[in-house]
gemmi code that builds the backbone of each chain (N, CA, C; Angstrom):
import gemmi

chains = {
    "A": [
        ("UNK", (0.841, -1.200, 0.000), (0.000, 0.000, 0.000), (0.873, 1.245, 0.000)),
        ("UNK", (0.165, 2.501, -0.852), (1.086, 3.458, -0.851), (0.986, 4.427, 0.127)),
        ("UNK", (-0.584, 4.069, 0.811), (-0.423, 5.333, 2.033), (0.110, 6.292, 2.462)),
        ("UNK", (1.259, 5.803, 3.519), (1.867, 6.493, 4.256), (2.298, 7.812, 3.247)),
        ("UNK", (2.599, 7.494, 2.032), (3.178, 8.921, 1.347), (1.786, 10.141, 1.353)),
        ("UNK", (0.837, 9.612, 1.717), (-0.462, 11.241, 1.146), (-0.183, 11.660, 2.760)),
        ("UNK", (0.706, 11.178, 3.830), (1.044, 11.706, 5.263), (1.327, 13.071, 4.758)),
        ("UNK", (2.331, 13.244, 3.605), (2.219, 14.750, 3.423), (1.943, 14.943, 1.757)),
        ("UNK", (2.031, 16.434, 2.038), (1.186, 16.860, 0.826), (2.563, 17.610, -0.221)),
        ("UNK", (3.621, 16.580, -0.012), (5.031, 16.997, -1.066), (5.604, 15.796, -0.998)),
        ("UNK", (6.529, 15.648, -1.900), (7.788, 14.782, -1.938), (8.754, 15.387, -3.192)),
        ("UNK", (9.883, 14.598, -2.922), (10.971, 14.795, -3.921), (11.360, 13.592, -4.065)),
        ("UNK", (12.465, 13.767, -5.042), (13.867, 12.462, -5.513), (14.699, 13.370, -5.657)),
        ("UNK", (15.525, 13.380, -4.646), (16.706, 14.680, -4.799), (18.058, 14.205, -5.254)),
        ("UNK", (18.324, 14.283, -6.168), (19.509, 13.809, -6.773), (20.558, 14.456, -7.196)),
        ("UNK", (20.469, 15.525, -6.548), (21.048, 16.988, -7.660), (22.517, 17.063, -6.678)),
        ("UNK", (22.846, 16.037, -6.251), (24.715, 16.373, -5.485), (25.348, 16.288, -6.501)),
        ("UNK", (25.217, 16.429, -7.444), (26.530, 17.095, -8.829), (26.665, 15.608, -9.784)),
        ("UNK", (26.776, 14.404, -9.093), (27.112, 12.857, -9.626), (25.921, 12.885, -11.067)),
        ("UNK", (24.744, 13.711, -11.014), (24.478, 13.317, -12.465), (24.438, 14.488, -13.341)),
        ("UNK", (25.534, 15.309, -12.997), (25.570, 16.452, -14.281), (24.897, 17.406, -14.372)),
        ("UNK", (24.744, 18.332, -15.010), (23.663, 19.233, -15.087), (22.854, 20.082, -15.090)),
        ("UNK", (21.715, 20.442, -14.930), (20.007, 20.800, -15.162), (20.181, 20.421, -16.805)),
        ("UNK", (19.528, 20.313, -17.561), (19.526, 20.577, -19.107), (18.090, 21.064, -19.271)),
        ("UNK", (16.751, 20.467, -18.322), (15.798, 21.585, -18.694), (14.527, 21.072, -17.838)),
        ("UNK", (13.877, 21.797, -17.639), (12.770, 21.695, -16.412), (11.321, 21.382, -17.238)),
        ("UNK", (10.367, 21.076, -16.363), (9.161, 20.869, -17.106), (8.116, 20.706, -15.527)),
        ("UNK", (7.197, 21.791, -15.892), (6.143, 21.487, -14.488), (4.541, 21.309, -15.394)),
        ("UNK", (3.636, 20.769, -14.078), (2.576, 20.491, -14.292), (1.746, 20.360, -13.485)),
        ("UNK", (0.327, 21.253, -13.751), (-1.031, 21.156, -12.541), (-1.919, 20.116, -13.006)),
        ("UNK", (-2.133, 19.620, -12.221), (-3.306, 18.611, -12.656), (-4.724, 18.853, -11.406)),
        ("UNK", (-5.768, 18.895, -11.842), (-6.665, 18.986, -10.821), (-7.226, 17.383, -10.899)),
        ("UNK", (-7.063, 17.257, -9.614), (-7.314, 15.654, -9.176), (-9.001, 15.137, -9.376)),
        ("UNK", (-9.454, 15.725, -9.126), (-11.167, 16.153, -9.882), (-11.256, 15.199, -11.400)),
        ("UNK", (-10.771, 15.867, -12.181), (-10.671, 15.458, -13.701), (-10.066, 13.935, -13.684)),
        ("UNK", (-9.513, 13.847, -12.986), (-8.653, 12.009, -12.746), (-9.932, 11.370, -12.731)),
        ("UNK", (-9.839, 12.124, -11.321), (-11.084, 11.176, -10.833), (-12.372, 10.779, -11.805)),
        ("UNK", (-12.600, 11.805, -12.535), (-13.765, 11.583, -13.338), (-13.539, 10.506, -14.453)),
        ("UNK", (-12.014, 10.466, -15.095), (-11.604, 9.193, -15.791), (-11.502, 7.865, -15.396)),
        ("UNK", (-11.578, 8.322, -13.831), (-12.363, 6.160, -13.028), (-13.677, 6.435, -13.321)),
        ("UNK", (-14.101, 7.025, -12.880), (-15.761, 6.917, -12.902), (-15.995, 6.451, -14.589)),
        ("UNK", (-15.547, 7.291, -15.359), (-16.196, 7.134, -17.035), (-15.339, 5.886, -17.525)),
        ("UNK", (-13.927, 5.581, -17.552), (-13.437, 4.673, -18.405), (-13.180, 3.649, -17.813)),
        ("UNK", (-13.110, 2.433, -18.553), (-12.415, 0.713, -17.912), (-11.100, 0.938, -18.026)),
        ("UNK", (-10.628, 0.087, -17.593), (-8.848, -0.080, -17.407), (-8.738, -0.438, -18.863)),
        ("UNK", (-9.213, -1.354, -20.256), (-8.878, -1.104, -20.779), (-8.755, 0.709, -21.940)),
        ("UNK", (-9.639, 1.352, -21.678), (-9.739, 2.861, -22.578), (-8.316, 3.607, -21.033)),
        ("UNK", (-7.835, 3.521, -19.937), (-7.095, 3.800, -19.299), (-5.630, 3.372, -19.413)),
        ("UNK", (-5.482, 1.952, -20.276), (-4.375, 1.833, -20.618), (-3.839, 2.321, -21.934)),
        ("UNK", (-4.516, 3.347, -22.383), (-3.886, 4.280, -23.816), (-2.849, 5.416, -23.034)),
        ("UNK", (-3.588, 5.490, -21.559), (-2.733, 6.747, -21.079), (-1.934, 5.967, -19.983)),
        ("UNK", (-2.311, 5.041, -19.233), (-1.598, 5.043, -17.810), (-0.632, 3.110, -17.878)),
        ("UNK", (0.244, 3.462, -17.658), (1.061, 1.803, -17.842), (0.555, 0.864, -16.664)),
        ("UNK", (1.079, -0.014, -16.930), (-0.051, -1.511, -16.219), (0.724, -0.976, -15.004)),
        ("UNK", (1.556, -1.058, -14.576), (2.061, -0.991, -13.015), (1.489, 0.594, -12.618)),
        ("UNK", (1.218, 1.583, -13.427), (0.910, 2.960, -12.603), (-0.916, 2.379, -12.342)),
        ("UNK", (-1.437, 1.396, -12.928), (-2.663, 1.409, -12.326), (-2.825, 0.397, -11.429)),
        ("UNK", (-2.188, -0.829, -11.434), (-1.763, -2.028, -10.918), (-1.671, -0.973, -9.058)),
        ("UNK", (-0.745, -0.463, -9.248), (-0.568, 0.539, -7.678), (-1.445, 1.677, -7.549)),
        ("UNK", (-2.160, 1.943, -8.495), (-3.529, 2.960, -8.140), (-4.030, 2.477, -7.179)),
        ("UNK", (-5.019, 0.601, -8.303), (-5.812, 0.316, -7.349), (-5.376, 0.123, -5.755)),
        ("UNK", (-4.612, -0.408, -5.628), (-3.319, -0.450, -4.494), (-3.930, 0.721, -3.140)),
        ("UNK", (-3.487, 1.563, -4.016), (-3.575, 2.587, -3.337), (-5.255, 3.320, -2.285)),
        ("UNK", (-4.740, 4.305, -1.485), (-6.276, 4.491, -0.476), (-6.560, 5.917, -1.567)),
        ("UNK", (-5.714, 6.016, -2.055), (-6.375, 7.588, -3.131), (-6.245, 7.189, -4.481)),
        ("UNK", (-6.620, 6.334, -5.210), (-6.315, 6.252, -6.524), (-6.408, 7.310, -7.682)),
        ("UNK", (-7.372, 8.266, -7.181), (-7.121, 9.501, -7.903), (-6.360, 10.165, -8.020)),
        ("UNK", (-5.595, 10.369, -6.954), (-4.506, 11.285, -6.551), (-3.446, 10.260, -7.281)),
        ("UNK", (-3.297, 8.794, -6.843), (-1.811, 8.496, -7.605), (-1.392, 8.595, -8.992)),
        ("UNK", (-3.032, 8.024, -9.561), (-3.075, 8.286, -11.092), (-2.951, 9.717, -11.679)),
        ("UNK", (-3.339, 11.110, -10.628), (-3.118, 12.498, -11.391), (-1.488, 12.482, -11.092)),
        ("UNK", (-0.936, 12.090, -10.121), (0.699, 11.575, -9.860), (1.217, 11.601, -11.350)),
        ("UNK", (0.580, 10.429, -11.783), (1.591, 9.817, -12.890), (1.080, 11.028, -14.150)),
        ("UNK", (0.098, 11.168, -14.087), (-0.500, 11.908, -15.079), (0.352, 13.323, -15.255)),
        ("UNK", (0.569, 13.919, -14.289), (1.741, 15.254, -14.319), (2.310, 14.880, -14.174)),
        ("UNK", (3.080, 13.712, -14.337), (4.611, 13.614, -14.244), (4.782, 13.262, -16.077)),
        ("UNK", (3.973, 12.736, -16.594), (4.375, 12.263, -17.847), (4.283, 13.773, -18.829)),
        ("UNK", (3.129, 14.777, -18.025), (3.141, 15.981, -18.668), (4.505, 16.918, -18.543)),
        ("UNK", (4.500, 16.999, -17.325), (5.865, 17.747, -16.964), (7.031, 17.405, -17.555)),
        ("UNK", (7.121, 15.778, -18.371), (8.506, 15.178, -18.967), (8.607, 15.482, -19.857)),
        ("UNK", (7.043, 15.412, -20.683), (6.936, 16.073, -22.201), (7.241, 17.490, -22.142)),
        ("UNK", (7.031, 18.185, -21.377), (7.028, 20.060, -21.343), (8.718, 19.885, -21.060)),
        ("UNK", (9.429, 19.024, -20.512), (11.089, 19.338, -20.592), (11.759, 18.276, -21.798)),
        ("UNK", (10.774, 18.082, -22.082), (11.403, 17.473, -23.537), (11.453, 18.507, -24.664)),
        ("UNK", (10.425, 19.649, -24.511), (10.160, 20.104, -25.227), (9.295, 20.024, -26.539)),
        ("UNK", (8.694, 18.514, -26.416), (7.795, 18.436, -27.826), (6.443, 18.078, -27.062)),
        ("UNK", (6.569, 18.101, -25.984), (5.073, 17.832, -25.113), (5.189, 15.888, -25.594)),
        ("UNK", (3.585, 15.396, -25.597), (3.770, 13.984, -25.575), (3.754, 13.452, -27.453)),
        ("UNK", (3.643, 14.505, -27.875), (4.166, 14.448, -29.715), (5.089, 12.755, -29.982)),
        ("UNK", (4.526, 12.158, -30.571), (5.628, 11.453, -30.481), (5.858, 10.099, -29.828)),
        ("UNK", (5.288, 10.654, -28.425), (5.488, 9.573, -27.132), (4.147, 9.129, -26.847)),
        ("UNK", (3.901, 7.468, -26.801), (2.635, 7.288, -25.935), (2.976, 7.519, -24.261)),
        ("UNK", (1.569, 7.583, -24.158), (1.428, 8.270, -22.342), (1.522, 7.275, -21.999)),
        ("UNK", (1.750, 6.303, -21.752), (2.292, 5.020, -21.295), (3.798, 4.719, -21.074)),
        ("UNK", (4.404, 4.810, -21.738), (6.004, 5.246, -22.473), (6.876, 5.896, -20.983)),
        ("UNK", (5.630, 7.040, -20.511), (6.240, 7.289, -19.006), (5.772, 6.741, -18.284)),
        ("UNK", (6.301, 5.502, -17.449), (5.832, 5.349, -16.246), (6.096, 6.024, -14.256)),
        ("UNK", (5.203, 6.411, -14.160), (5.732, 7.132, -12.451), (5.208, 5.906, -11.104)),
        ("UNK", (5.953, 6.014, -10.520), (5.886, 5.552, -9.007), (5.938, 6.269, -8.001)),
        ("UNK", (5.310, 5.927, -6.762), (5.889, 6.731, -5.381), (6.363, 5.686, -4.749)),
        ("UNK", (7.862, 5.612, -4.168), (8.524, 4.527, -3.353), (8.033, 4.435, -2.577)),
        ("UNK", (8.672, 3.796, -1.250), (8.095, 3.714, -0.122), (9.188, 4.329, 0.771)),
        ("UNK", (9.197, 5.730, 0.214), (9.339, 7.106, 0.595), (8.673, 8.159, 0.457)),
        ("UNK", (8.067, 7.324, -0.386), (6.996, 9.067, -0.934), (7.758, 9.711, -2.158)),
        ("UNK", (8.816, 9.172, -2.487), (9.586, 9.650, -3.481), (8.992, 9.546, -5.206)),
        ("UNK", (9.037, 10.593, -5.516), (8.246, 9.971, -7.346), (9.824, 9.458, -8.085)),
        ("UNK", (9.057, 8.575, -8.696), (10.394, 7.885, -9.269), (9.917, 7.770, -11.271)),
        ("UNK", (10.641, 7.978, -11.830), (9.931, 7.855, -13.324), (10.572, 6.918, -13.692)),
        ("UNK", (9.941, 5.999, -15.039), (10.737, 5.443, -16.007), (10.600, 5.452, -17.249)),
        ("UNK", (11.361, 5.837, -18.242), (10.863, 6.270, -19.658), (11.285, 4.778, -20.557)),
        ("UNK", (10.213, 4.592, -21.747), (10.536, 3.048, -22.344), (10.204, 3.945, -24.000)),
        ("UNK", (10.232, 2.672, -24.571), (10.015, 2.974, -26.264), (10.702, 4.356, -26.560)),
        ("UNK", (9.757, 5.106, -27.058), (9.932, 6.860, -27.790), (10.391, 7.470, -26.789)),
        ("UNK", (9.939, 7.639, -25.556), (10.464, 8.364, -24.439), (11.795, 8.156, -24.186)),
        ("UNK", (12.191, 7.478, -23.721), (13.492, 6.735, -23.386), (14.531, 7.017, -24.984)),
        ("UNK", (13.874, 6.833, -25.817), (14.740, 7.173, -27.199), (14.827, 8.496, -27.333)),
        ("UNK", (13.893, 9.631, -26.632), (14.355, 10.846, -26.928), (15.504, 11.529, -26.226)),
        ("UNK", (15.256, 10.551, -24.166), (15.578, 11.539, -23.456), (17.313, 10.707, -23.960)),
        ("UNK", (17.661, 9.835, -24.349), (18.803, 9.254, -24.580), (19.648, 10.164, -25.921)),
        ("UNK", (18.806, 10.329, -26.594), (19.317, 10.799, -27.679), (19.916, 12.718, -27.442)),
        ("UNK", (18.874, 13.120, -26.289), (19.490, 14.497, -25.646), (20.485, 14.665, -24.453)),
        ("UNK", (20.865, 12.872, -24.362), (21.869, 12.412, -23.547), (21.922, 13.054, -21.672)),
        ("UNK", (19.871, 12.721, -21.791), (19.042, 12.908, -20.052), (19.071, 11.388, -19.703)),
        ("UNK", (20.058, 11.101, -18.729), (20.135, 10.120, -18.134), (19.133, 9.815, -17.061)),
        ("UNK", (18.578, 11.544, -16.074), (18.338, 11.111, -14.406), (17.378, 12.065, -14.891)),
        ("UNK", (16.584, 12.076, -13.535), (15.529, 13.361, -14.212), (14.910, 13.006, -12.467)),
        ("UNK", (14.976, 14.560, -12.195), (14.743, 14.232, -10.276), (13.547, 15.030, -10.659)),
        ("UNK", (12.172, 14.106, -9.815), (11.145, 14.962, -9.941), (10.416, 14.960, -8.296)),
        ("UNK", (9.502, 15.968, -8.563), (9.471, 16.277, -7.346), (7.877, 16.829, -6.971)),
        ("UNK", (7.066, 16.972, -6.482), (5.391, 17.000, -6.517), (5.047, 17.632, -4.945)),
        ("UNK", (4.085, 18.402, -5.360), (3.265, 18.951, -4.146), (2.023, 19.202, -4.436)),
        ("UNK", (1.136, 19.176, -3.029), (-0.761, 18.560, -3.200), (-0.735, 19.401, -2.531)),
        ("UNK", (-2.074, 20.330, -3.031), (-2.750, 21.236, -2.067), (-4.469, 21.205, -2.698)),
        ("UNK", (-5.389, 21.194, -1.713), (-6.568, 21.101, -1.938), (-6.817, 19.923, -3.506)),
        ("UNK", (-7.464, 20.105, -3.968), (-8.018, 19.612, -5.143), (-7.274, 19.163, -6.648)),
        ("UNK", (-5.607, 19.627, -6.004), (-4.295, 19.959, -7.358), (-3.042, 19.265, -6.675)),
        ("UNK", (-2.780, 18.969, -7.895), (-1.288, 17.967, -7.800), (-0.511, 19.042, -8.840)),
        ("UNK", (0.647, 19.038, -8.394), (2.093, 19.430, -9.080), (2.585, 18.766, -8.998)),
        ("UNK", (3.531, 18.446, -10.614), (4.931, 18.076, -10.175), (5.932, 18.983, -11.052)),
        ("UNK", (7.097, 18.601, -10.414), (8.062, 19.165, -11.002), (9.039, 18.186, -11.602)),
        ("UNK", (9.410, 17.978, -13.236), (10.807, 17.642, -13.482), (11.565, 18.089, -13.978)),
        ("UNK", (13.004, 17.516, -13.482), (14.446, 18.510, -13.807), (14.773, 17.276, -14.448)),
        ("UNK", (15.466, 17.261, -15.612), (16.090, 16.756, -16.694), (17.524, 16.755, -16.460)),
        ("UNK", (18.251, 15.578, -16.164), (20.257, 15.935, -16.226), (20.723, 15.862, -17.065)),
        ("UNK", (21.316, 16.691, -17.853), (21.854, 16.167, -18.728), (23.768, 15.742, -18.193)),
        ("UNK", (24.020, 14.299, -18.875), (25.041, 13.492, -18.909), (26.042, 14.194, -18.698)),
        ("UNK", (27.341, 14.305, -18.005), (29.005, 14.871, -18.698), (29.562, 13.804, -19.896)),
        ("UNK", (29.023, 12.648, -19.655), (29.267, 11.774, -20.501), (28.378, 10.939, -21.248)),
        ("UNK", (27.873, 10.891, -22.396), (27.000, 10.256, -23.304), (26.783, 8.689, -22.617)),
        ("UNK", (25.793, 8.172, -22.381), (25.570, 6.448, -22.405), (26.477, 6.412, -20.754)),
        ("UNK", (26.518, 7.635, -19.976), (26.622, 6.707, -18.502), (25.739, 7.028, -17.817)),
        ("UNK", (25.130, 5.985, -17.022), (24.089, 5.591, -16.139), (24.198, 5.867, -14.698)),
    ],
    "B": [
        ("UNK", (-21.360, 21.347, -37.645), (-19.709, 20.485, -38.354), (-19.988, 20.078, -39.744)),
        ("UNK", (-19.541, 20.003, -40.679), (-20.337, 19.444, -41.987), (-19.971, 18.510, -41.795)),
        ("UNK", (-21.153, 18.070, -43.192), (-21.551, 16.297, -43.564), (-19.755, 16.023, -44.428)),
        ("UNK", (-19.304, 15.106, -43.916), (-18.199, 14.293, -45.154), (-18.398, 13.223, -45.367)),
        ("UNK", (-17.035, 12.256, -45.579), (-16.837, 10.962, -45.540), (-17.300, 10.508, -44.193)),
        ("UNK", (-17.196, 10.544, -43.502), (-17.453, 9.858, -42.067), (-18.462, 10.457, -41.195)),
        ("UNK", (-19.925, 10.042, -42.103), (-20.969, 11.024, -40.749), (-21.042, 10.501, -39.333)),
        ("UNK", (-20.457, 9.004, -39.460), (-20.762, 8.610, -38.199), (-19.825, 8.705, -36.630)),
        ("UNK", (-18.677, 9.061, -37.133), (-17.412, 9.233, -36.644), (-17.352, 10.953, -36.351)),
        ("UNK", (-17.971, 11.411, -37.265), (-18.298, 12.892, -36.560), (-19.287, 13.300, -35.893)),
        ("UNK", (-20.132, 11.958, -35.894), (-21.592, 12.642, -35.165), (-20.748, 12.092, -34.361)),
        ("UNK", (-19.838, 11.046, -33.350), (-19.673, 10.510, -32.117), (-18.501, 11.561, -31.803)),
        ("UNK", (-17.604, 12.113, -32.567), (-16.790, 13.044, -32.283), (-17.480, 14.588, -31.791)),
        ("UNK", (-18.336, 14.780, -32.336), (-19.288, 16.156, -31.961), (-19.802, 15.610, -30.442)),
        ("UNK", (-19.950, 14.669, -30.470), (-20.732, 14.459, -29.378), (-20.053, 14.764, -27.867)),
        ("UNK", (-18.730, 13.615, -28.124), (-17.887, 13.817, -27.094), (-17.703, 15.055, -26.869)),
        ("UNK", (-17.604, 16.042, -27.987), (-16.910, 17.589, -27.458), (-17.926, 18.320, -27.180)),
        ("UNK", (-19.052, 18.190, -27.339), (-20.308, 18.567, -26.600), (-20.576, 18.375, -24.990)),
        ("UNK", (-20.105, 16.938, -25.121), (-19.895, 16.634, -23.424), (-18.810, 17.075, -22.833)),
        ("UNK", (-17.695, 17.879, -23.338), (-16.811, 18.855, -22.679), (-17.734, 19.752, -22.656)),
        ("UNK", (-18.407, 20.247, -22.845), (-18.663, 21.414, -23.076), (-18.769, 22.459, -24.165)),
        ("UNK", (-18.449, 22.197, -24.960), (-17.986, 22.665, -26.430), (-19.229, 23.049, -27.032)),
        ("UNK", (-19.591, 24.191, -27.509), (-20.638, 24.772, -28.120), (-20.707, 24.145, -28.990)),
        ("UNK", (-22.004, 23.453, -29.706), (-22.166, 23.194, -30.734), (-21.877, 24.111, -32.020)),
        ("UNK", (-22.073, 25.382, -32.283), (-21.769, 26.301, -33.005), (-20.260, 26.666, -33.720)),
        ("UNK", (-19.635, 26.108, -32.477), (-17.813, 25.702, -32.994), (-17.751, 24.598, -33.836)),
        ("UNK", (-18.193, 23.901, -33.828), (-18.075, 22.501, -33.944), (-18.049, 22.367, -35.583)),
        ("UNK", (-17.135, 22.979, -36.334), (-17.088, 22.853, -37.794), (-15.904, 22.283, -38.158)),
        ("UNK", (-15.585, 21.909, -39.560), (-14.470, 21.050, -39.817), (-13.467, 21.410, -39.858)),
        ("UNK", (-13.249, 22.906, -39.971), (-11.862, 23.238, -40.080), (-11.802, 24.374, -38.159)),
        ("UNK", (-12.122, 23.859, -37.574), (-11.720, 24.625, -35.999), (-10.832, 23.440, -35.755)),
        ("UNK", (-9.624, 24.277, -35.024), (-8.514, 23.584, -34.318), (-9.175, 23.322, -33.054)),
        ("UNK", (-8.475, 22.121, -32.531), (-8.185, 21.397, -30.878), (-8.391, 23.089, -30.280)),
        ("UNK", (-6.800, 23.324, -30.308), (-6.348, 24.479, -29.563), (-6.812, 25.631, -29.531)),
        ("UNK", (-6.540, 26.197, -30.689), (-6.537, 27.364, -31.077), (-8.613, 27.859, -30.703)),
        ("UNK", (-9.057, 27.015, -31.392), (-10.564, 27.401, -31.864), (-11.166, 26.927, -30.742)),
        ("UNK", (-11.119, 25.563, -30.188), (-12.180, 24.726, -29.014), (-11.155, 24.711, -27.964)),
        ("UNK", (-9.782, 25.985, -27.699), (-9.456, 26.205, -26.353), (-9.564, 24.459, -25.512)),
        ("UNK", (-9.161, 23.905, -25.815), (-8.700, 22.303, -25.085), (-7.473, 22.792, -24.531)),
        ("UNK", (-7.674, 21.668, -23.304), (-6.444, 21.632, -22.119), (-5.743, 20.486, -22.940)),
        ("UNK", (-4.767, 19.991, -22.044), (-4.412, 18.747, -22.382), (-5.147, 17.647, -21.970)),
        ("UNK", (-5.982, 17.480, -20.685), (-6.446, 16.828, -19.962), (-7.757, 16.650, -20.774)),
        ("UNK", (-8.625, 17.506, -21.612), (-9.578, 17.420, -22.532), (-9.070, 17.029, -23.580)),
        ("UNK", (-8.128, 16.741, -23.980), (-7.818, 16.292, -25.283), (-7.521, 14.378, -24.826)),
        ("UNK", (-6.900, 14.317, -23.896), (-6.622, 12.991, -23.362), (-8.297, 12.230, -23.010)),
        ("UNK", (-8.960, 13.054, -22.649), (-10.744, 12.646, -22.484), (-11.407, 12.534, -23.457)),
        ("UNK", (-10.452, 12.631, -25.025), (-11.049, 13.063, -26.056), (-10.840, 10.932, -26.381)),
        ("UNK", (-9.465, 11.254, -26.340), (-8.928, 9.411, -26.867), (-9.659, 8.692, -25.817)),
        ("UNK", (-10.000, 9.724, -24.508), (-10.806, 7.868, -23.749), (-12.010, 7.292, -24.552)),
        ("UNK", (-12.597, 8.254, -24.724), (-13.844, 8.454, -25.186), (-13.934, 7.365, -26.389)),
        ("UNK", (-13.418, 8.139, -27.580), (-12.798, 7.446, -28.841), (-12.950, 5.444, -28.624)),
        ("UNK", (-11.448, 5.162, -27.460), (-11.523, 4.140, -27.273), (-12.866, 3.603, -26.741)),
        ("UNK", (-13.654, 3.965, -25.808), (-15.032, 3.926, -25.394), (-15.957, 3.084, -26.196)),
        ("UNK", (-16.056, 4.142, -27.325), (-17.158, 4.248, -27.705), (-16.969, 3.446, -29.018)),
        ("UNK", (-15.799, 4.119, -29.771), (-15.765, 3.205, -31.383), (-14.539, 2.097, -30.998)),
        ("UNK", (-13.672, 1.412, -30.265), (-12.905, 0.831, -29.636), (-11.851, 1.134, -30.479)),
        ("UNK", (-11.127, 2.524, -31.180), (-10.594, 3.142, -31.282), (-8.943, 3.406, -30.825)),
        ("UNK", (-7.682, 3.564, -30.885), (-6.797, 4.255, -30.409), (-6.466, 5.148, -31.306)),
        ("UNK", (-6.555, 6.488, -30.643), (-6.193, 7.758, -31.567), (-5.474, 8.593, -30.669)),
        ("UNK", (-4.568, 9.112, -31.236), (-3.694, 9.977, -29.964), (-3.333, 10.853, -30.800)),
        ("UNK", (-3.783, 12.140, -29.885), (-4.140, 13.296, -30.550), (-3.372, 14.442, -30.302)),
        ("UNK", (-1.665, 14.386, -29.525), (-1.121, 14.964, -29.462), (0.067, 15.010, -29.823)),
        ("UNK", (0.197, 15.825, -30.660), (0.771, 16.290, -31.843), (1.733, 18.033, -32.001)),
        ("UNK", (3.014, 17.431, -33.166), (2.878, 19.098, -32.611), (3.009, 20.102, -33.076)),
        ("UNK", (1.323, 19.759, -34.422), (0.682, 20.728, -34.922), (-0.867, 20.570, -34.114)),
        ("UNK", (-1.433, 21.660, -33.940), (-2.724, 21.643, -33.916), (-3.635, 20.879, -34.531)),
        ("UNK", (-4.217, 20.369, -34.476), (-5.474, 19.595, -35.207), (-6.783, 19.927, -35.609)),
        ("UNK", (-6.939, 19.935, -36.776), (-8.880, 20.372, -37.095), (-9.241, 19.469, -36.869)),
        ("UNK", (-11.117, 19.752, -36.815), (-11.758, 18.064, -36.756), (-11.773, 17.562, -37.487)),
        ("UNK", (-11.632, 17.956, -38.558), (-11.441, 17.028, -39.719), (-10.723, 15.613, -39.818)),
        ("UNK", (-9.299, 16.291, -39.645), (-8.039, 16.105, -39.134), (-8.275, 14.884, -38.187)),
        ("UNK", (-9.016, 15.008, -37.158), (-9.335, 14.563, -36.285), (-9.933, 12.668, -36.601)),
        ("UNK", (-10.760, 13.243, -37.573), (-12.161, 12.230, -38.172), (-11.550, 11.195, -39.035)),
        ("UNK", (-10.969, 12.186, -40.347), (-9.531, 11.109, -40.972), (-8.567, 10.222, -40.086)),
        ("UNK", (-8.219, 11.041, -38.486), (-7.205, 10.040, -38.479), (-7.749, 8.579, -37.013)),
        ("UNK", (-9.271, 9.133, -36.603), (-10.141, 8.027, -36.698), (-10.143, 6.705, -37.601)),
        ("UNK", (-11.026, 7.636, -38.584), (-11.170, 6.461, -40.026), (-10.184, 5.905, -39.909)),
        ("UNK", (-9.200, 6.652, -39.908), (-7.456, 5.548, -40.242), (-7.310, 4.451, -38.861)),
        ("UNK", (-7.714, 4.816, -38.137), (-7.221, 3.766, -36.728), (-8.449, 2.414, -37.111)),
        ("UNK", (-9.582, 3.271, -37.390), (-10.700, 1.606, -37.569), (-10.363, 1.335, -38.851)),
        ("UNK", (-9.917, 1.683, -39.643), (-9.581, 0.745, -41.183), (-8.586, 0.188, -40.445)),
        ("UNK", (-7.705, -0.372, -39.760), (-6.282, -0.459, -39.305), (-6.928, -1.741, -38.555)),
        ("UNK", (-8.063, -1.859, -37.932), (-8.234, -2.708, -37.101), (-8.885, -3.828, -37.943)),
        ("UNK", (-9.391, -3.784, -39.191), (-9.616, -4.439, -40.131), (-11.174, -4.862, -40.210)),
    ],
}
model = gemmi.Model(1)
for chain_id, residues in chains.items():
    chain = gemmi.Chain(chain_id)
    for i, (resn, *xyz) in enumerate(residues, 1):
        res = gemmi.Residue()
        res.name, res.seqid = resn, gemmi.SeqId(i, " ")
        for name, pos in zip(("N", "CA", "C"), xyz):
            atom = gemmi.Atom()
            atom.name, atom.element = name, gemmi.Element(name[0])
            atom.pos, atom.b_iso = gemmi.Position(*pos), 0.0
            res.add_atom(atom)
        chain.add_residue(res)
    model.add_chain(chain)
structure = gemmi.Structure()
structure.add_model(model)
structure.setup_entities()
């Protein structure tokens, strides 16, 4: 269960002690948790898996707020596209997947097109970071770019 | 919206953007997503649930040019010819 993380209404993945290079470019995003919510009520998991990857709903249901985790992933895949710079052009919304550890930490993972772009602008890490107030989710991501091409 | 190739794919496309909210009066073939019917991103993503919903559809509609409905309807048609 993901609980314990809605204890507060922020988290980070702070990664920024110099080891991955960087800023190369930021990307934020509001999501009103409202509108999530209204995409459980109206769609099945299958019309939900065009936007959300099997494990970001797999830990929705999981979850005691599934609205809130799914607007989670939902601004985080926006915020990646807005520091990609082509928005989700390109990329299925699936392509990003987000997590909250069991820290509360958002954790991303980019696959297919995603992963081929942020590689090709040689963004290895990408520390993101989210805060909830009333009815709205933010997140924030910072993009690293590499000192060195292809290290991890 | 005018009559084309696909009345039926635009009557279910009018529809959905009606249930945003979307004045019927906009609702012609050459108004953009953006520009003309003012869509978020989050309405445009409610646009493909829908889509899948209703015609069992995948259309993904973000792009990064603007889109007419037209635009829109063609690249419908193209996803259900695709499904065979």
């Amino acid at each position: 269960m993901h609980a314990p993380v809605w204890d507060n209404s922020s988290g980070a993945n702070r990664q920024s002690n110099g080891q991955h290079g960087s800023i190369a470019a930021i990307g934020i995003d509001l999501v009103e948790i409202a509108r999530i919510e209204g995409f459980l009520r109206r769609y099945d998991s299958d019309a939900l898996a065009l936007i959300f990857a099997p494990q970001e709903l797999e830990a929705s249901q999981l979850d005691l707020a599934p609205a809130k985790y799914l607007a989670l992933c939902f601004a985080s895949k926006e915020a990646i596209g807005k520091a990609l710079g082509t928005g989700l052009a390109g990329i299925h919304w699936f392509e990003i997947a987000a997590r909250l550890d069991s820290w509360g930490r958002l954790v991303v993972n980019l696959s297919g097109s995603a992963r081929q772009k942020a590689d090709e602008l040689g963004w290895q890490h990408w520390e993101m970071s989210w805060l909830s107030w009333q009815n709205h989710l933010l997140v924030c991501a910072i993009a690293y770019q590499s000192t060195t091409r292809n290290d991890s | 919206m005018e009559q084309n190739a696909f009345p039926d794919i635009q009557d279910t496309l009018k529809d959905i953007l009606k249930n945003l909210g979307i004045s019927e009066e906009l609702l012609h073939d050459d108004a953009l997503l953006h520009r003309d019917l003012q869509l978020d991103s989050t309405e445009i993503v409610e646009i493909s649930l829908a889509l899948k919903r209703r015609l069992g559809v995948a259309v993904k509609l973000e792009t990064r040019q603007d889109k007419t409905l037209a635009e829109v309807s063609q690249a419908i048609a193209d996803a259900r010819s695709s499904l065979g």
